[in-house]
TORVEXTI-364643 format. One record per residue: residue number from 1; z, y, x of N, C-alpha, C, O in turn. Coordinates in Angstrom, 1 decimal, padded with zeros to 4 digits. Each point is the difference from the previous one (the first is absolute). Layout:
N
REC seq     nZ     nY     nX    caZ    caY    caX     cZ     cY     cX     oZ     oY     oX
REC NUM      Z      Y      X      Z      Y      X      Z      Y      X      Z      Y      X
...
This chain:
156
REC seq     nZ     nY     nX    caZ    caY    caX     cZ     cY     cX     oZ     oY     oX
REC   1 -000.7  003.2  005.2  000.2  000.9  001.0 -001.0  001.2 -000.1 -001.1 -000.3 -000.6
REC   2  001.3  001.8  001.1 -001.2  000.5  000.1 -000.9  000.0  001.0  000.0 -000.9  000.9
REC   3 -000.8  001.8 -001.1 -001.2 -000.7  001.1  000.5  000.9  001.1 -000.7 -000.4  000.9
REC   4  001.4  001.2 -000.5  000.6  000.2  001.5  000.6 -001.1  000.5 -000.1 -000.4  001.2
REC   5  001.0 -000.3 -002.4  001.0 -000.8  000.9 -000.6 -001.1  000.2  000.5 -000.9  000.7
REC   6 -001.8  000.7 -001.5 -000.5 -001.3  000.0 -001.2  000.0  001.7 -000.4 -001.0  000.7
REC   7  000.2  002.2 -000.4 -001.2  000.8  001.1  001.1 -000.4  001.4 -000.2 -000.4  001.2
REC   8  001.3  000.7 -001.7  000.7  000.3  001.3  001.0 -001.2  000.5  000.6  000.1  001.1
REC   9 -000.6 -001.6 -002.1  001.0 -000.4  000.0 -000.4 -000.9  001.5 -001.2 -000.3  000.2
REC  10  002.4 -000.2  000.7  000.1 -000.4  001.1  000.6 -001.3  000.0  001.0  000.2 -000.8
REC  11 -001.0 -001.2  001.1  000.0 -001.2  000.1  001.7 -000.3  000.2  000.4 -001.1 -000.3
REC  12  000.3  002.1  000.8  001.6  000.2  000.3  000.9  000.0 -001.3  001.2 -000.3 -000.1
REC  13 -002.2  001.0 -001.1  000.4 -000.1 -001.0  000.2 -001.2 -000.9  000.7 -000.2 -001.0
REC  14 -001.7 -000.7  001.7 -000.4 -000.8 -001.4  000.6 -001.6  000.8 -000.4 -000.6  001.1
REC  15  001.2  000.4 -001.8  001.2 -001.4  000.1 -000.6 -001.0 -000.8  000.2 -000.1 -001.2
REC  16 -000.9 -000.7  002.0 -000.8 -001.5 -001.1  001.3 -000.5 -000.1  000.6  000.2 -001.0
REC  17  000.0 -000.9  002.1  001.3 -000.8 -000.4  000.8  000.5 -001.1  000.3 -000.9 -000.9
REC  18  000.2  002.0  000.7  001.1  000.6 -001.3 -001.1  000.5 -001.0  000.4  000.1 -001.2
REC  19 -002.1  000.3  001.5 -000.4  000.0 -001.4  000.2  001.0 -000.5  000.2  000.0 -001.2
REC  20 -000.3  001.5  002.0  000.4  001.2 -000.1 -000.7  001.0  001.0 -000.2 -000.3  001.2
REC  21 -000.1  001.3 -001.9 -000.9  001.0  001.1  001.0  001.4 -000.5  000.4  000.3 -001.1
REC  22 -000.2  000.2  002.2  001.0  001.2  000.1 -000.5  001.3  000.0 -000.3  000.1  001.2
REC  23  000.2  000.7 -001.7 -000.5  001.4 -000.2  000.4  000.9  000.4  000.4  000.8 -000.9
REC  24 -000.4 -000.3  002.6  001.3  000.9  000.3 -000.2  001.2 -000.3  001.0  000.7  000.0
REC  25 -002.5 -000.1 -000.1 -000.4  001.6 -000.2 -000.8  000.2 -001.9 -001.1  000.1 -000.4
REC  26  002.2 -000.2 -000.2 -000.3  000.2 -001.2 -000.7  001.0 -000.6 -000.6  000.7  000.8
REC  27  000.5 -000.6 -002.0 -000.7  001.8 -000.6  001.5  000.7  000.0  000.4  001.1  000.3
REC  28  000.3 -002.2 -000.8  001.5  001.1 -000.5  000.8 -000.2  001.5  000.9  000.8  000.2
REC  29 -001.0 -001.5  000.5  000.8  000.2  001.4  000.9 -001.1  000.3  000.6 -000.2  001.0
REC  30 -000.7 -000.8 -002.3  000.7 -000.5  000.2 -000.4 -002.1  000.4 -001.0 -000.5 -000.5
REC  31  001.8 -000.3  001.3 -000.5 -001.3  000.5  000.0 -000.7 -001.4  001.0 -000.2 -000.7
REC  32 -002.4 -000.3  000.7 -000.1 -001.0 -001.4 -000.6 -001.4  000.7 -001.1 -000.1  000.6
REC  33  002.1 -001.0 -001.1 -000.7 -001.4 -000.2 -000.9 -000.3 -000.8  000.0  000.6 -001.1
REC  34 -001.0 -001.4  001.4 -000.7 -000.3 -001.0  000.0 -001.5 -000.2 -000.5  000.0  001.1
REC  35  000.5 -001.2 -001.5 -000.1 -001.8 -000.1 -001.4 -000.1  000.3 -000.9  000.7 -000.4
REC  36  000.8 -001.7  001.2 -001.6 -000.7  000.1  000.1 -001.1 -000.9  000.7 -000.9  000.2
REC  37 -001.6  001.0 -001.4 -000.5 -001.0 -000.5 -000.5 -000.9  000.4 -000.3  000.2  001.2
REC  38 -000.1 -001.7 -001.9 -000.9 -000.8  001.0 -001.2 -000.1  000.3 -000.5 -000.7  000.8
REC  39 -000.4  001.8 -001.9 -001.3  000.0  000.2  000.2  000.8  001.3 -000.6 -000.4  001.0
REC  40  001.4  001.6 -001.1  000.1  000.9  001.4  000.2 -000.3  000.9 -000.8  000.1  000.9
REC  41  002.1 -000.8 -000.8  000.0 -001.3  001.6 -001.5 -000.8  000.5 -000.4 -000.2  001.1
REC  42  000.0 -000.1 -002.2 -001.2 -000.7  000.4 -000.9  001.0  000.7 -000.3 -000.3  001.2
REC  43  000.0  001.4 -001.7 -000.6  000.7  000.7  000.0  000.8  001.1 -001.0  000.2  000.8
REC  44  002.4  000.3 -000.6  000.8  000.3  001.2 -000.1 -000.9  000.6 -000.8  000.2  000.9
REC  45  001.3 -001.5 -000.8 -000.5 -000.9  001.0 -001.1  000.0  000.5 -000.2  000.0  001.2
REC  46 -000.6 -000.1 -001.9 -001.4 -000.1  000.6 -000.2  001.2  001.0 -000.4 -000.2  001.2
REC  47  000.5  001.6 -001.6 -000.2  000.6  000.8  000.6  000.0  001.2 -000.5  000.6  001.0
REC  48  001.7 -001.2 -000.9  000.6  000.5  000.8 -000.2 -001.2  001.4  000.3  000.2  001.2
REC  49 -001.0 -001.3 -001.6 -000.4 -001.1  000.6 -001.2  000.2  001.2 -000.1 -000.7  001.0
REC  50 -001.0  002.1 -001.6 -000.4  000.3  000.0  000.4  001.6  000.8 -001.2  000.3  000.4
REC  51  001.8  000.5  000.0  000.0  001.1 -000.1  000.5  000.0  001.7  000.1 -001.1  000.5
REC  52  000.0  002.2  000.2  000.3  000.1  001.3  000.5  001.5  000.1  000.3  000.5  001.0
REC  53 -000.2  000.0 -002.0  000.3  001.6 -000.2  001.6  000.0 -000.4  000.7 -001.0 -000.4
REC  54 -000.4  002.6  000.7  001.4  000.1 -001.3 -000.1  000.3 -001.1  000.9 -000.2 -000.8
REC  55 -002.0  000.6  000.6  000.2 -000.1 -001.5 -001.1 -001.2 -000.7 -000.8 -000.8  000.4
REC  56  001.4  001.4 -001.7 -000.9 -001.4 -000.8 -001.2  000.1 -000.2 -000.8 -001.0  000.1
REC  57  000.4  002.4 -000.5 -001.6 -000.1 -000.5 -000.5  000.9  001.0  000.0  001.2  000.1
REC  58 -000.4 -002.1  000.7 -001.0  001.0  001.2 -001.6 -000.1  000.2 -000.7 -000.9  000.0
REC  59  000.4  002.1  000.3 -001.4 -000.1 -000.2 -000.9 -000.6  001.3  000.5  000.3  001.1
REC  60 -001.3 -000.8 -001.1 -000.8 -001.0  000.4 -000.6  000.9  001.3  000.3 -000.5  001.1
REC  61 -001.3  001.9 -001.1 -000.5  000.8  000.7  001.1  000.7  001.1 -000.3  000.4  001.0
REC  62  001.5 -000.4 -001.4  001.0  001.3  000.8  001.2 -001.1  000.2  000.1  000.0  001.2
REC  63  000.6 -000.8 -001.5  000.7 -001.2 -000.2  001.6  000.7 -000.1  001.1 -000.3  000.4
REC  64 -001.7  001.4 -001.3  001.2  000.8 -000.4  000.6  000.3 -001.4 -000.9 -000.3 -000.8
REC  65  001.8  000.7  000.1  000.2  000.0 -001.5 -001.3  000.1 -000.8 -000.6  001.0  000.5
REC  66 -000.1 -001.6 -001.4 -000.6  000.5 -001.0  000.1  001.4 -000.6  000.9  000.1 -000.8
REC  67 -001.5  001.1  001.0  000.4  001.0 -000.8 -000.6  000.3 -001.2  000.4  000.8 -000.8
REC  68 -001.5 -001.4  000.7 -000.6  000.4 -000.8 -001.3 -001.6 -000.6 -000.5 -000.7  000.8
REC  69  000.3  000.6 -001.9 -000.7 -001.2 -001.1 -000.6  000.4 -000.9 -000.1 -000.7 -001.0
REC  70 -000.6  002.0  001.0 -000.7  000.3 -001.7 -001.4 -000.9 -000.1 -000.7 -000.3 -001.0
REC  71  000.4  000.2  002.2 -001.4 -001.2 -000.1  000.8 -001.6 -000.4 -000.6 -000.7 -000.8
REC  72  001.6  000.5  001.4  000.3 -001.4  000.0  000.6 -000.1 -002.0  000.0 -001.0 -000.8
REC  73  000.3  002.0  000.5  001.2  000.1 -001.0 -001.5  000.2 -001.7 -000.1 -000.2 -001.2
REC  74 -001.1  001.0  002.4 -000.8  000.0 -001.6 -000.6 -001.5 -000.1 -000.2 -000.6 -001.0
REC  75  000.1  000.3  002.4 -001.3 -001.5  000.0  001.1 -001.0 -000.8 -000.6 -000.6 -000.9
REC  76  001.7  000.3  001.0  001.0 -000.3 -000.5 -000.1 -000.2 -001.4 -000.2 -001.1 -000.6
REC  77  000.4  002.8 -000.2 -000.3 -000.3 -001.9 -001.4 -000.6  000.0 -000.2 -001.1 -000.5
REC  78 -000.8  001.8  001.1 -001.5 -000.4 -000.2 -000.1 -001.3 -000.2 -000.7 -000.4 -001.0
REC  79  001.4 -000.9  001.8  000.1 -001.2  000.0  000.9 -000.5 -001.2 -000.2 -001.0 -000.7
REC  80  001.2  001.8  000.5  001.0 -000.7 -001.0 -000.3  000.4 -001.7  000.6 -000.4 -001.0
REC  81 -002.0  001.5  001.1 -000.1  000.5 -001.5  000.5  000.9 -000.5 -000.2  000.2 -001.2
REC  82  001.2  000.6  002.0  001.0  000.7 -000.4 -000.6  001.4  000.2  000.1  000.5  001.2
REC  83 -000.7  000.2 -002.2 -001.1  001.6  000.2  001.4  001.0  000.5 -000.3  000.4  001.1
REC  84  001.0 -000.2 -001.3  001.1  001.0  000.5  001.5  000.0  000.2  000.9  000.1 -000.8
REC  85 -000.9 -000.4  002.2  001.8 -000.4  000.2  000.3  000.8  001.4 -000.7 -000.1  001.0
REC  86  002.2  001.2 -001.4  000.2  000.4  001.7  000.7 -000.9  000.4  000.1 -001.0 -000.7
REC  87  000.6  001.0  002.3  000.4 -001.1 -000.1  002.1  000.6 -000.5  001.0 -000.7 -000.3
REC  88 -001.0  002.0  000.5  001.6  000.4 -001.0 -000.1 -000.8 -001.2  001.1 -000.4 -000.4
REC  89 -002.2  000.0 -000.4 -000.3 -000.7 -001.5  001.3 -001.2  000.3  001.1 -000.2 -000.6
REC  90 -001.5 -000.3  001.5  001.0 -001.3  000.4  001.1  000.1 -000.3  000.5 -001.1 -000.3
REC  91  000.3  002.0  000.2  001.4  000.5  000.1  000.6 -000.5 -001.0  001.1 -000.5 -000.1
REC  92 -002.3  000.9 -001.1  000.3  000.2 -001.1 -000.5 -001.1 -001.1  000.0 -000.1 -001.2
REC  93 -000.4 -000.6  002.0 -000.2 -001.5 -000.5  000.6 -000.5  000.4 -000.1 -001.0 -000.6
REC  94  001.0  000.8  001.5  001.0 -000.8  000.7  001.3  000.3 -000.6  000.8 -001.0  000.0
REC  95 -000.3  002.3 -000.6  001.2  000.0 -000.7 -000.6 -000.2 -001.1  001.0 -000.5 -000.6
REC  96 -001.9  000.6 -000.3 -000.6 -000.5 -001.4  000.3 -001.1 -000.1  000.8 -000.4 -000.9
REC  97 -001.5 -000.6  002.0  000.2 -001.1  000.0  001.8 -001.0  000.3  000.4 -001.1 -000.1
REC  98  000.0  002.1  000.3  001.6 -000.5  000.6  000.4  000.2 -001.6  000.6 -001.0 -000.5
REC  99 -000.8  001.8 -000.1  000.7  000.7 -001.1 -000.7 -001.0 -001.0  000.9 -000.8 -000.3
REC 100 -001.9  000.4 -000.2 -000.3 -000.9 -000.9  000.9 -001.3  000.3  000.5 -000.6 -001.0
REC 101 -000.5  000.0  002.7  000.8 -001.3 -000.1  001.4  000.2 -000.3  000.8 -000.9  000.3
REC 102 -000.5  001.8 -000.8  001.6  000.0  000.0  001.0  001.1  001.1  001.2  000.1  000.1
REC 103 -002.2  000.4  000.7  001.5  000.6  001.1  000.0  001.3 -000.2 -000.7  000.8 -000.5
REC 104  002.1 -000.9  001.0  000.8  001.4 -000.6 -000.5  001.1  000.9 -000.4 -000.2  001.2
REC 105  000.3  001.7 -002.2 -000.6  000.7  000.9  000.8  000.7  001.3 -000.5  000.9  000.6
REC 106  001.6 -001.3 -000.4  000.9  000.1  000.7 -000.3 -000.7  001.5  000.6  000.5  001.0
REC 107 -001.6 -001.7 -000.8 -000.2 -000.7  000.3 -001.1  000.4  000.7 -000.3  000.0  001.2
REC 108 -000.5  000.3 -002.5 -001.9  000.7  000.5  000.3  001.1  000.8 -000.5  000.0  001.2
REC 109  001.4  001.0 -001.7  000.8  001.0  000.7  000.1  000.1  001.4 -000.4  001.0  000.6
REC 110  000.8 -002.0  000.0  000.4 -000.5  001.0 -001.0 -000.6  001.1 -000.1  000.1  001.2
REC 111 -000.6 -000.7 -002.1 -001.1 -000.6  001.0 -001.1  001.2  000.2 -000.7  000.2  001.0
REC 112  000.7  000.7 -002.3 -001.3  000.7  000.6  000.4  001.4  001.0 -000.7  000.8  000.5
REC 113  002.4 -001.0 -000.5  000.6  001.2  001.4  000.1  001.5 -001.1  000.5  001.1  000.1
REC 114 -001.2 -001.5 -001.0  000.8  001.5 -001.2  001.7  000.1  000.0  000.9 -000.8 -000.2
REC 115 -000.8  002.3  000.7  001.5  000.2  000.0  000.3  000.5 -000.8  001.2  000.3 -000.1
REC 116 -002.1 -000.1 -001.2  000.4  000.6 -001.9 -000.9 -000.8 -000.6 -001.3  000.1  000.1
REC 117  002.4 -001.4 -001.3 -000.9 -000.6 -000.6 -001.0  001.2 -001.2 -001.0 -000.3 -000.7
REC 118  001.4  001.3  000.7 -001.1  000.5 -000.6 -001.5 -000.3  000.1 -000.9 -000.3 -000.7
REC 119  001.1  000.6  002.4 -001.2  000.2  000.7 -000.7 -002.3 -000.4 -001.2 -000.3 -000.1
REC 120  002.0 -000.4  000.1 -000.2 -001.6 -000.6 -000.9  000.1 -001.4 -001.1 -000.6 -000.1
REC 121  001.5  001.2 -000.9 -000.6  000.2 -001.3 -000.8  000.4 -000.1 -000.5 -000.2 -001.2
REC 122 -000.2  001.0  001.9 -001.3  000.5  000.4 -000.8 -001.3  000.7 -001.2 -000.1 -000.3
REC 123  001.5 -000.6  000.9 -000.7 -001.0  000.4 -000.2 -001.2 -000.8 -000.9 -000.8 -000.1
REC 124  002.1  000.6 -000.5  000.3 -001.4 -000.7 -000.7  000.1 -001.5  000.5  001.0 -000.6
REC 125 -001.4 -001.6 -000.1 -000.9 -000.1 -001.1 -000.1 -001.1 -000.4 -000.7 -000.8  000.5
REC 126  001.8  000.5 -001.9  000.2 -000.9 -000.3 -001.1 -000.5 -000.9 -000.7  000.9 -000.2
REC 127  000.2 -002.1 -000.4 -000.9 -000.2 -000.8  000.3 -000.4 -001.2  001.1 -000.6 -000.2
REC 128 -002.2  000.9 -000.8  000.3 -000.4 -001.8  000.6 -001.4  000.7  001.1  000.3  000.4
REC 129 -001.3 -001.0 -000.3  000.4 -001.0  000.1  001.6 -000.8  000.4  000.7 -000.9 -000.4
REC 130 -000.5  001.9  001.4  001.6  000.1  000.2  001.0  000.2 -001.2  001.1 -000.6 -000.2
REC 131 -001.9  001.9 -000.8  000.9  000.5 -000.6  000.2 -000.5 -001.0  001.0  000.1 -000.7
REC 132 -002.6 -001.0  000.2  000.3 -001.0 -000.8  001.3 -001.3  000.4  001.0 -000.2 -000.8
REC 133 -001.1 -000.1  001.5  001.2 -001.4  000.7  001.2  000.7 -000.3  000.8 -000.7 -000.5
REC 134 -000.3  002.3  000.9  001.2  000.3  000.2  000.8  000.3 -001.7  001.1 -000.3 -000.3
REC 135 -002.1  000.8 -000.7  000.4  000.1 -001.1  000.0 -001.8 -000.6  000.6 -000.3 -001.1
REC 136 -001.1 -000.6  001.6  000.2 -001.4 -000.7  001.2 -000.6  000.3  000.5 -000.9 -000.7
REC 137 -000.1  001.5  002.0  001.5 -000.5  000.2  001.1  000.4 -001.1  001.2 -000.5 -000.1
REC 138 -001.7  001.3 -000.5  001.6  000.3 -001.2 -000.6 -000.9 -001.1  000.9 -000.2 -000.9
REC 139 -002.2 -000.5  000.8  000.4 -001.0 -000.6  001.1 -000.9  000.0  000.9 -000.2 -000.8
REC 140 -001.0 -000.3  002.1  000.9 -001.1  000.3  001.9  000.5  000.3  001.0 -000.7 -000.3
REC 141 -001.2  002.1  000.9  001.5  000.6 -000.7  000.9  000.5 -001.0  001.2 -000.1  000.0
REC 142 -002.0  000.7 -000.8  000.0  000.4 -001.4 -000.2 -001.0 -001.6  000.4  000.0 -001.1
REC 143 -000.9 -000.6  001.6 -000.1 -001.1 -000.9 -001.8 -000.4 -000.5 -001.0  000.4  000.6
REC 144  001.2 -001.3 -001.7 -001.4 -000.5 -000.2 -000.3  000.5 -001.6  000.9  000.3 -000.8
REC 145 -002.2 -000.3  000.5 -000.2  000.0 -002.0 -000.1 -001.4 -000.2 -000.5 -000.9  000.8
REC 146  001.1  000.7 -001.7  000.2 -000.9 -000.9 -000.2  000.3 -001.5  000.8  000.5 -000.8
REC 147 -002.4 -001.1  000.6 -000.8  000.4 -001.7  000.1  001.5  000.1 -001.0  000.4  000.5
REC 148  001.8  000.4 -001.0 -000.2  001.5 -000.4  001.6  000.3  000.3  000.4  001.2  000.1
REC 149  000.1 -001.7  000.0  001.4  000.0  000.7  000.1  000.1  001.6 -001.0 -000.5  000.6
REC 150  002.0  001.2  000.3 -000.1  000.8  001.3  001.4 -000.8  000.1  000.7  000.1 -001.0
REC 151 -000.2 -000.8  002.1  000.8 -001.0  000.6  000.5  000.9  001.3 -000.7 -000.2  001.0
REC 152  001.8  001.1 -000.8  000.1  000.8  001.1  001.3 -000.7  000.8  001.1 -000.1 -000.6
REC 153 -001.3 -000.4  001.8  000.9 -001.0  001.1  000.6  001.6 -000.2 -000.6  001.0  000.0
REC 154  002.4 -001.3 -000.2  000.3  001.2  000.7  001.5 -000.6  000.9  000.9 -000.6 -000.6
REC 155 -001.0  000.9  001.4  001.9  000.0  001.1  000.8  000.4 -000.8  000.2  001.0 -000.7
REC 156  000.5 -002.2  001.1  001.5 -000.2 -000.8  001.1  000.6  001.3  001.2  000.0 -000.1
């Protein structure tokens, strides 16, 4: 999510039972679902166990939306080791990361509310490592070596 929708989101949106938080004021305008994971339920639960507000992340002094965290968000890396991260960085580890396990960027597309996968490809950063795995698959479609000889499966 970005960090408006993440600042602003309200407790109306977010469906523990179905496991889905709803996005009705987009960048592009448009209503996007998003799935609650189970580490996320876990956490959403808690807060919400916890919470007496409409929205979810409220601040403690005003008992009103969070608008602002650059103290909470630096003491944060300081603790985790991490010398430089915004928190938009996320975005872009989150479709990286979608994109290494396999999902289509049609998919990433969709979850990150991009209404031009262009604008996805810019985010999504595949690694050496992916591209190693995707070229080893024509191994096993193309065929195998055999001594100095090339063995090509081909469709009959």
């Amino acid at each position: 999510m970005r960090l408006g929708e993440v600042l602003g989101l309200n407790w109306d949106q977010v469906d523990l039972k179905e496991r889905v938080i709803t996005i009705l004021h987009s960048k592009n305008g448009k209503v996007r679902k998003i799935p609650i994971n189970s580490i996320l339920l876990k956490a959403l639960t808690a807060l919400r166990y916890n919470c007496k507000s409409e929205f979810v992340f409220v601040c403690d002094k005003t008992g009103g939306p969070v608008h602002k965290f650059q103290h909470a968000w630096l003491n944060a890396l300081k603790r985790s080791g991490i010398p430089r991260c915004r928190f938009h960085d996320l975005r872009h580890t989150f479709a990286s990361h979608l994109v290494a396990g396999g999902v289509d960027l049609v998919t990433v597309k969709e979850l990150l509310g991009h209404s031009d996968i262009n604008m996805t490809f810019r985010y999504a950063h595949s690694a050496p490592e992916s591209k190693r795995s995707a070229v080893a698959i024509l191994e096993g479609r193309l065929g195998a070596t055999i001594g100095n000889r090339v063995s090509y499966a081909v469709p009959v």
